[in-house]
C-alpha positions, 0 to 999 in steps of 0.5 A: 660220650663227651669228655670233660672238655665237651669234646665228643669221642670218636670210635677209632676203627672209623680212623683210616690210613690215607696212602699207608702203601704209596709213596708220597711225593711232591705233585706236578704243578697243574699250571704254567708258571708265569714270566715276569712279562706274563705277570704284568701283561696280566695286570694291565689287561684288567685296568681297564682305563689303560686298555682303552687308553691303549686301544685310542692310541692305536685307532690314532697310529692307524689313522696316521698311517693309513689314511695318508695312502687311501686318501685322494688328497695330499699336504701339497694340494691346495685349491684356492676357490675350496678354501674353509669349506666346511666339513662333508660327509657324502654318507650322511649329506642327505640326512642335513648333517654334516653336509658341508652346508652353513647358516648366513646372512645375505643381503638382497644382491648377494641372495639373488647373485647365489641363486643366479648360480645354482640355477643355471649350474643345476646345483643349487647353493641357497639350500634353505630359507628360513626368513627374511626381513627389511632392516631399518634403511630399507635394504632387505636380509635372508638368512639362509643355509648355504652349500659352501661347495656349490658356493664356488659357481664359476671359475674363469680359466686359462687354456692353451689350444691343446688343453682347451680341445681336450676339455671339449673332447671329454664334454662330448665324450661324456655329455656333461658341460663344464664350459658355459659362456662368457660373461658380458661377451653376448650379442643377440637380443640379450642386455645387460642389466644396471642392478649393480650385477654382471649375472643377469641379463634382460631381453631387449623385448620391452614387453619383458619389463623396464629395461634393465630389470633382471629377467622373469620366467612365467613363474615369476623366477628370476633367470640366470646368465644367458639362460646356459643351462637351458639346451633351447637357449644356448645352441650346444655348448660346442657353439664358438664365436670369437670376435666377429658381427652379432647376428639374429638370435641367441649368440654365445662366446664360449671362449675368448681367444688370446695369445696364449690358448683361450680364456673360458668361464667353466664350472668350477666342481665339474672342472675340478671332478675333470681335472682330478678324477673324483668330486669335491669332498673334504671330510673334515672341510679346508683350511685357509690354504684350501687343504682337505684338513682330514689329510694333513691330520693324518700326516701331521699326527705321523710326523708328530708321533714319529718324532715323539718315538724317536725322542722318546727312544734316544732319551731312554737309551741315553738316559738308561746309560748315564743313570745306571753309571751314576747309581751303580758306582756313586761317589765321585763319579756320580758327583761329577756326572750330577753336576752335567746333568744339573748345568744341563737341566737349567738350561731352558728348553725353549731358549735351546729350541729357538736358538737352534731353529735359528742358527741350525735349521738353515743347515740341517733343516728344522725337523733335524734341529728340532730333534737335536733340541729335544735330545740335548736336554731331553735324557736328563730326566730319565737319567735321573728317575734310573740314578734314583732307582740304582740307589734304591736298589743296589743294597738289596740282599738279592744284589749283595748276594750276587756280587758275593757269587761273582756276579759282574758289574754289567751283569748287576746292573742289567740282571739284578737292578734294572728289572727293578726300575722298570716300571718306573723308568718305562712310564717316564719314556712313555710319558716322554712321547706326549710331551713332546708332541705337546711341546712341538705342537707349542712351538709351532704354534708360536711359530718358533718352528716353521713347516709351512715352508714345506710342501710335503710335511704339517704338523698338529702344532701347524694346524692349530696356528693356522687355524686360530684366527678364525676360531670364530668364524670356521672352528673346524679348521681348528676342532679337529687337531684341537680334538685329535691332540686332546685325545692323545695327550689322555690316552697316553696318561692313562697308558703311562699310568697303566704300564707304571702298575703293571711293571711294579714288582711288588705287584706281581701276583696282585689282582687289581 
């Protein structure tokens, strides 16, 4: 049946009673309830851009931390003959990329000076080559690829006696020879040719071609220095003569006594592997110094980013203190602590830097006189954004309310208010630790700040100055801090802005 409203009638016996004998009360919440802490954790784990933003910043931490341990190089080593090498990859070298190889251009000479070396090393320099040609003068070009490792050859050494018997003992030990002979020190049937270089050597059989001319092997190949990777040839490399008659046959000088030890020619990545223990590598190649660049990164980025932390933390703290003062009881004390603060902040930060790298640093170094710099005026700016926030909140019911309770100042203040500002005032102190590496990095960079003087300590800002002369001729040296600092200047952007929604209370219980 309908009634009048068109609304159908219900039979009343289909009506039952719901709990008409139990008693009905409030039921136990199924869930946990979530913190002020939890809320935001949760809100920040679903921006996605702050949570790989998060994730770089700790592959960088742990790349500043670890590596310095599990490296087998250090910010004090320096090797003058491995300087700009390019970057390798002992993994990938085989595959062509990233084996520390470059295309060049070599005249003629330095063709036949590169190829000299990797013949008679057995490690080959000139790895490729792609063509060649005669320019209008005459003079012939190949353009090749190069291993800049194997580019080093040789190195002339000095040795005292025991240094020198040391080495001879672990080429016997081992079988591997480091030390090849002298230079222009034969005697025998062996020449020096007149082409403008000292590696090649003529036999004085005429039949073997114009005096002079380098020397040819069946093959038509030119043969290297004294033939010394050839065991027929060279007698052993235990063979020693110094200073006496030449006699018939091949003679070879294989150390030049002198008053101190003896001067040998030795080749320069076995002599290395001999004298450190592991083979020449640099993942990230050398600087002008010959420091392995992926090293001092690592070491530069944890000076960096633990002077950031620290900055960041005092400032914070100061800042907190000298904001939350000035917010919370106004008035006259807050418009004599704003006119610090305001003399403060025109100060330029620069002309304090400068000021106290050259009157402070000489005292109490220049890493301590850079973070007095930092802190001088570094906090005003936090105390600012905390002032801010004080007044915003401090005439709220829920504080009006609790100073009617008795509630005491500090407890107001760091109970009631603060909370409030924190969103606010962490992404300020997060955002803090960027721009001071990004500043530190400008004032080593203009060389305001000096850490070279250092042995033990780099920074980014130092990689980069170092590395910009040659920006166009080894890129590497300055790509990688270039990258590194990018990288990081994003990362914590995205952080910043990410810790900034997820501390806003008015979010809390929002999806994002």
């Amino acid at each position: 049946m309908m009634n009048e409203n068109k609304i159908p009638s219900v039979d009343a016996k289909k009506f039952v009673f719901v709990q008409k004998d139990r008693h009905i009360q409030d039921e136990k919440l199924q869930t946990k309830p979530v913190g002020y802490l939890g809320d935001a954790w949760q809100r920040f784990r679903t921006n996605r851009s702050a949570v790989v933003a998060f994730t770089l910043i700790m592959i960088l931490l742990l790349f500043a931390l670890i590596v310095p341990f599990v490296s087998n190089y250090s910010v004090s080593f320096r090797d003058g003959l491995y300087k700009m090498v390019l970057p390798k990859n002992n993994t990938i070298a085989p595959l062509g990329f990233w084996d520390g190889c470059a295309r060049q251009q070599q005249s003629e000479a330095g063709y036949l000076y590169l190829n000299a070396i990797g013949h008679e090393t057995g490690d080959e320099v000139i790895v490729k080559v792609y063509d060649s040609f005669v320019d209008s003068t005459g003079a012939k070009f190949y353009n090749v690829k190069v291993d800049t490792y194997n580019l080093v050859g040789f190195f002339y050494a000095n040795l005292s006696e025991g240094e020198y018997q040391a080495l001879m003992d672990y080429q016997d030990e081992t079988g591997i020879q480091v030390i090849y002979p002298l230079s222009a020190t034969h005697t025998g049937h062996y020449v020096r040719g007149n082409d403008g270089a000292n590696f090649w050597y003529k036999l004085a059989d005429e039949s073997q071609g114009t005096a002079g001319a380098p020397v040819l092997d069946e093959n038509g190949d030119y043969i290297a220095n004294y033939l010394s990777s050839d065991d027929e040839h060279r007698g052993g490399y235990r063979s020693l003569r110094i200073e006496g008659d030449g006699q018939d046959g091949v003679w070879y000088t294989y150390a030049q006594k002198n008053q101190t030890g003896y001067k040998v020619r030795v080749e320069y990545s076995k002599y290395f592997y001999y004298l450190n223990g592991f083979v020449p590598s640099f993942l990230f190649g050398t600087n002008v110094y010959g420091q392995d660049i992926f090293t001092c990164l690592a070491i530069g980025a944890r000076f960096s980013l633990l002077l950031a932390i620290a900055v960041a933390t005092i400032n914070f703290i100061l800042g907190v203190i000298y904001g939350s003062i000035e917010g919370y009881y106004g008035g006259v004390t807050d418009l004599i602590m704003e006119r610090i603060s305001d003399i403060l902040y025109d100060v330029p930060f620069m002309v304090v830097a400068t000021l106290f790298q050259l009157h402070l640093a000489s005292k109490v170094g220049p890493v301590i006189s850079l973070l007095f710099a930092f802190i001088l005026t570094g906090w005003v700016g936090t105390a600012a954004r905390v002032r801010t926030q004080f007044y915003r909140f401090k005439g709220h019911e829920y504080v009006l309310a609790a100073r009617t309770l008795g509630a005491s100042d500090r407890r107001l203040i760091f109970k009631h208010i603060f909370p409030n500002s924190l969103g606010t005032i962490i992404t300020g102190a997060v955002m803090t630790i960027p721009g001071v590496i990004f500043s530190e990095s400008m004032l080593s960079y203009l060389n305001i700040i000096n850490l070279d003087a250092s042995p033990t300590l780099t920074s980014i800002g130092t990689m980069l100055a170092g590395g910009r002369s040659y920006l166009s001729t080894y890129p590497h040296i300055i790509f990688f801090p270039a990258i590194f600092i990018s990288i990081l200047e994003i990362s914590f952007n995205l952080f910043g802005n990410g810790l900034r929604d997820a501390f806003n209370p008015s979010l809390r219980g929002a999806d994002n």
